[in-house]
N, C-alpha and C positions, 0 to 999 in steps of 0.2 A: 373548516376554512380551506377555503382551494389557493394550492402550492402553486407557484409561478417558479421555474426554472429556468434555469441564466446561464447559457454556453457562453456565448462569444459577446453578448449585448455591452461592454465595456472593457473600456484598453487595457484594467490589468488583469481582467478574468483572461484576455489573449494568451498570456502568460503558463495558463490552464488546459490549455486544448492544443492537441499534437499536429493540430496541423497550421498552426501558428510559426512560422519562421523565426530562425534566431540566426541568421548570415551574420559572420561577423563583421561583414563590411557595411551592414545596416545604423543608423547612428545608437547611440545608447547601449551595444554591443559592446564588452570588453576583449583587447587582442589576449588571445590563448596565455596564461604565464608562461615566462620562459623558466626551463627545468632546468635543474641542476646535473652535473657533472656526472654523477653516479645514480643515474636515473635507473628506477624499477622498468623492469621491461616484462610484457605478460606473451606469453603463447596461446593460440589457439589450438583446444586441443583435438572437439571434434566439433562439428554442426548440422544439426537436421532443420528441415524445411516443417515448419505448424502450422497449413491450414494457411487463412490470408492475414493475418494479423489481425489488428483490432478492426480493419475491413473500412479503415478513417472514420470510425466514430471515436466518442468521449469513454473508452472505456480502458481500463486497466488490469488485462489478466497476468495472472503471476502462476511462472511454474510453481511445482511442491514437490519434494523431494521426499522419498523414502527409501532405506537402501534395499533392493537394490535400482530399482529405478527412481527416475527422472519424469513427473508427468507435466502435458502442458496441452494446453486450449486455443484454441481461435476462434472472434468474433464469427466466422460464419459457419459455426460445429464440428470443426476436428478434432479431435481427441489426443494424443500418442503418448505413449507409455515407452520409453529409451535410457538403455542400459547406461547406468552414472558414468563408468570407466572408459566405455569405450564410443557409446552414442547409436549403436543397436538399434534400432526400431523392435521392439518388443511385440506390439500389439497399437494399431490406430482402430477408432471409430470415429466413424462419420453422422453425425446427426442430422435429421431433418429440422431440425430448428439451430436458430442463433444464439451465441453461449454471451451472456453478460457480466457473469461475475463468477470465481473463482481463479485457482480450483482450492476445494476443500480437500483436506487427506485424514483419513481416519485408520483404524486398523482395517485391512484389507480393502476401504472404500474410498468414494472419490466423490464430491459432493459440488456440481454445479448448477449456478442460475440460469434460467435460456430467457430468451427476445419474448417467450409463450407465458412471462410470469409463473413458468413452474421451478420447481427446484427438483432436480433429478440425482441418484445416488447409484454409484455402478458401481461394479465389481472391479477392482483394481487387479485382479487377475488379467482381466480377460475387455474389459471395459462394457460389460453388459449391464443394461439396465436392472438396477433392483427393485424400482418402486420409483414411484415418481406424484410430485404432491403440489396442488396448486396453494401458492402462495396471493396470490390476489393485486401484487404489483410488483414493479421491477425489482431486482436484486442486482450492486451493481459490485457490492463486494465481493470477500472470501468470508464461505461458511465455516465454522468452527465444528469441527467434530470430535465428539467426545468416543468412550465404548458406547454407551447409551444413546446420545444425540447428536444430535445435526441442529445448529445452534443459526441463526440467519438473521438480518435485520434490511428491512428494504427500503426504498427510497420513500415510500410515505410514513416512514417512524415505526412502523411496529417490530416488534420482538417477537419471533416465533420461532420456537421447541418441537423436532419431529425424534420420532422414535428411530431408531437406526435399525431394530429389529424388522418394522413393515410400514415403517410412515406417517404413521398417526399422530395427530400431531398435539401434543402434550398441555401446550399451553399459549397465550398471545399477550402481550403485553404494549400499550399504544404508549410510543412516546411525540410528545408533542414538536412542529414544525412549521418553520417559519412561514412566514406569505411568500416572500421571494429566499430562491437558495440555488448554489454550484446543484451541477448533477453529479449525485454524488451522496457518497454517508460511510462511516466509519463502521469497519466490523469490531462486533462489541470482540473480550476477553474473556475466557473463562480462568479461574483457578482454584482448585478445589469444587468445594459445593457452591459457589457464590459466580454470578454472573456479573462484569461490567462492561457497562454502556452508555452511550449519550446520546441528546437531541440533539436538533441542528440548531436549538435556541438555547446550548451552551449547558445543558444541566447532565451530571452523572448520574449514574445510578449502578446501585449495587442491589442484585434480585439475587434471593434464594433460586439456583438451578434446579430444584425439585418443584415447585410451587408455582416458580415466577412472581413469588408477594416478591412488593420491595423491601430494601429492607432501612437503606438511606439513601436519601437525595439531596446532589450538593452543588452552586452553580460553579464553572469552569472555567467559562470565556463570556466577554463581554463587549458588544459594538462598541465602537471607537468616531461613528460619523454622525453627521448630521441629517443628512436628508436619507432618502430612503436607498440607494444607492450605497452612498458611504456607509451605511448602518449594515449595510448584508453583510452574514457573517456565515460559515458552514465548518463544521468538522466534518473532513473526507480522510485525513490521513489515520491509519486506523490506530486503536490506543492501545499501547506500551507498556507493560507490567513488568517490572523489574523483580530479584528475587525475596527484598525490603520492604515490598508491600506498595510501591510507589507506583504512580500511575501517572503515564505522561499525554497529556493531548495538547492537540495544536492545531490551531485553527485558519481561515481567510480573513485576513481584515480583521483578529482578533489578538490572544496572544498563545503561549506556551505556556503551559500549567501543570506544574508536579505535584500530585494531590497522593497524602500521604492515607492508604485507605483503609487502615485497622485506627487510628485516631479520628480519623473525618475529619482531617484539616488540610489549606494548602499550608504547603512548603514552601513554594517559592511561585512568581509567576512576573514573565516579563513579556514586549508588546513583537506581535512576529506575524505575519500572513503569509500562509503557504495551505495548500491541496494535498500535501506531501505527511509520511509518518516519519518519527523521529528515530535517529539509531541510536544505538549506548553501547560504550563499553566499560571499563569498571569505574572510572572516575566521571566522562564527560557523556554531556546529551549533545548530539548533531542534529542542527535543523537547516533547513534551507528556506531561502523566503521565495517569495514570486518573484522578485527584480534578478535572482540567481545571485545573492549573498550567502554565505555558508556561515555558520556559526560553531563553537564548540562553547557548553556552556557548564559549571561545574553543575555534579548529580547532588550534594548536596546540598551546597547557599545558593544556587541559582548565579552567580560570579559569572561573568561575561570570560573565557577563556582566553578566545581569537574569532577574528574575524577574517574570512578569506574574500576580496572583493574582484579577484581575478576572472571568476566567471559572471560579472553581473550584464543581466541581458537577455543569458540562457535560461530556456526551461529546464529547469533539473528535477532527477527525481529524489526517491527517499532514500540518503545516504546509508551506509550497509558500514559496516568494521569487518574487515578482513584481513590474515595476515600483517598486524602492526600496521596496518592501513586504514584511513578511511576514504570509502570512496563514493563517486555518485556520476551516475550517468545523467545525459541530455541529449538535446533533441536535435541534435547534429552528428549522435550514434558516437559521442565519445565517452572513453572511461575516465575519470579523473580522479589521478590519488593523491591522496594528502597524509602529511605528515599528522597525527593526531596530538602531536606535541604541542606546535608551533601554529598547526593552519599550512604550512607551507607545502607547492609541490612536492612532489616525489616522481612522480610519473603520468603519462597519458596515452590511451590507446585508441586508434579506430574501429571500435569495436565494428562498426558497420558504416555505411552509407544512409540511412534509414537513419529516424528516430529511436531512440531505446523507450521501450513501455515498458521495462522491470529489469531489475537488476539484483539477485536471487543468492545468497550464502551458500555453498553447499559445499563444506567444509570436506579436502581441502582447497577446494577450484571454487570458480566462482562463475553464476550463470547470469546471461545476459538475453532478452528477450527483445525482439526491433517489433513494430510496428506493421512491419510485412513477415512476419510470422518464422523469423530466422530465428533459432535457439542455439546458444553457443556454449561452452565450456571453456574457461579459461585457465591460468596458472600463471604462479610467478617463472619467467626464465631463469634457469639453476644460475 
């Protein structure tokens, strides 16, 4: 069946795509909350320049962190590897091709997708190429690397397994895809021996990492419209494994789904459309929708927590816990923190002028990634 892909073709996929405006002087815009008293204030600590950003396309690179570096991408092939502490430039490369998806981080390596449908795996020393392997369509996520693998899933559904040793590539597995869908797809999870992943028409799967057999299959998400339009549905936000065995996904135009996966049943599931992956911290799930409503939602019964409707309008991305915070940037380059208790402000930052494309943990500062390739390092002010 031939995929039909849907950027901008309806007003709330706009919602989806960064170069979609969110002014809050536009109507449907909510004005900034007004902050409290004893607001959180963040410092900048350092910033280095990546390359052009996502170079205005649809895509989403996220640094990766390992100590003692800091590595990050840009859509039209820069590289750089920057010291966590202080912001260093370590080592950049430059590629002859365009990078779409990552970065992956493995022990000593670094695993991204290029614009050329290959998947390429370098030396995190030094940023040299180790082996490079054609995947046969776009990759728009992060690769999972194991010691053994390089784990990938690309925009027409398949699941493929390459060796980390010299590329070969282990094994394929097709999951099946909608007629129309976001551009876009979830990177699967690894944990232990056992892989999970899903389609863009809502079903999970858990595969033996050795084999690639499945081993269950179970559905997640379910259209919500009528015509063909309302019925599109996609998981892009990538999926969430908790240390309970729990598995969270979330979808466009579908819902959120904690699927408990040593029983193969859900848990809970309630109705949410977002492009975005979910955060957690010990009690609650954070989601955000496309209208830019924020949620906090209990990890066990699925309980509605709070609702934050102070930013609805904005694009936002995949909210992060940080520091007794939860936060989440948008497409006006702000940070926005919330109380994880309540929902309510706490603080807000100009991280940039620019849009934000990732917003990155790296515990104890926190990174922020614009759209024009600015990479930042943050902190609470003492």
């Amino acid at each position: 069946m031939m995929r039909r892909i849907l950027t901008v073709a309806l007003p709330a996929a706009c919602l989806l795509v960064a170069a979609c405006s969110s002014n809050p002087s536009r109507e449907g815009v909510a004005a900034l909350p007004e902050l409290p008293s004893n607001v959180v204030r963040l410092d900048d600590r350092w910033s280095v320049t990546v390359g052009d950003g996502n170079d205005g396309e649809v895509v989403q690179l996220e640094p990766a962190v390992k100590a003692p570096a800091v590595y990050a991408a840009s859509r039209d092939g820069v590289i750089r590897a920057i010291g966590r502490a202080t912001g260093t430039v370590r080592w950049t490369r430059e590629l002859d091709v365009g990078i779409t998806g990552g970065i992956g981080l493995g022990d000593n390596v670094l695993a991204i997708g290029t614009d050329q449908s290959d998947l390429l795996l370098l030396n995190a020393k030094d940023g040299k190429t180790l082996w490079t392997a054609k995947l046969g369509a776009a990759l728009l996520s992060v690769p999972r690397v194991t010691d053994k693998d390089v784990i990938v899933q690309t925009l027409d559904g398949r699941i493929q397994v390459f060796q980390v040793a010299d590329g070969a590539r282990r094994w394929q597995f097709d999951t099946p895809v909608p007629p129309l869908s976001l551009r876009g797809n979830a990177a699967p999870v690894v944990s232990g021996d056992k892989l999970y992943a899903v389609s863009g028409q809502g079903d999970l799967y858990q595969l033996d990492l050795a084999t690639g057999l499945p081993i269950w299959q179970t559905r997640v998400t379910n259209s919500r419209g009528r015509g063909e339009i309302e019925r599109l549905m996609d998981i892009d936000g990538d999926l969430v494994l908790d240390n309970n065995g729990t598995l969270y996904t979330a979808g466009f135009q579908s819902q959120l789904t904690a699927t408990d996966t040593i029983a193969v049943r859900r848990r809970w599931q309630i109705n949410v459309s977002t492009s975005q992956s979910v955060g957690l911290d010990g009690a609650h799930v954070y989601a955000v929708d496309n209208d830019g409503t924020m949620a906090a939602i209990n990890r066990i019964t699925g309980e509605l927590i709070w609702r934050q409707d102070g930013l609805k309008g904005r694009k936002l991305l995949s909210p992060v816990t940080w520091r007794g915070l939860v936060v989440v940037g948008d497409s006006d380059g702000y940070l926005h923190l919330f109380s994880p208790v309540d929902g309510k402000p706490r603080g807000r930052e100009r991280a940039s002028g620019d849009p934000l494309m990732s917003v990155v943990v790296d515990a104890p500062q926190l990174l922020t990634l614009t759209t024009k390739g600015k990479l930042r390092a943050w902190d609470v002010t003492p």
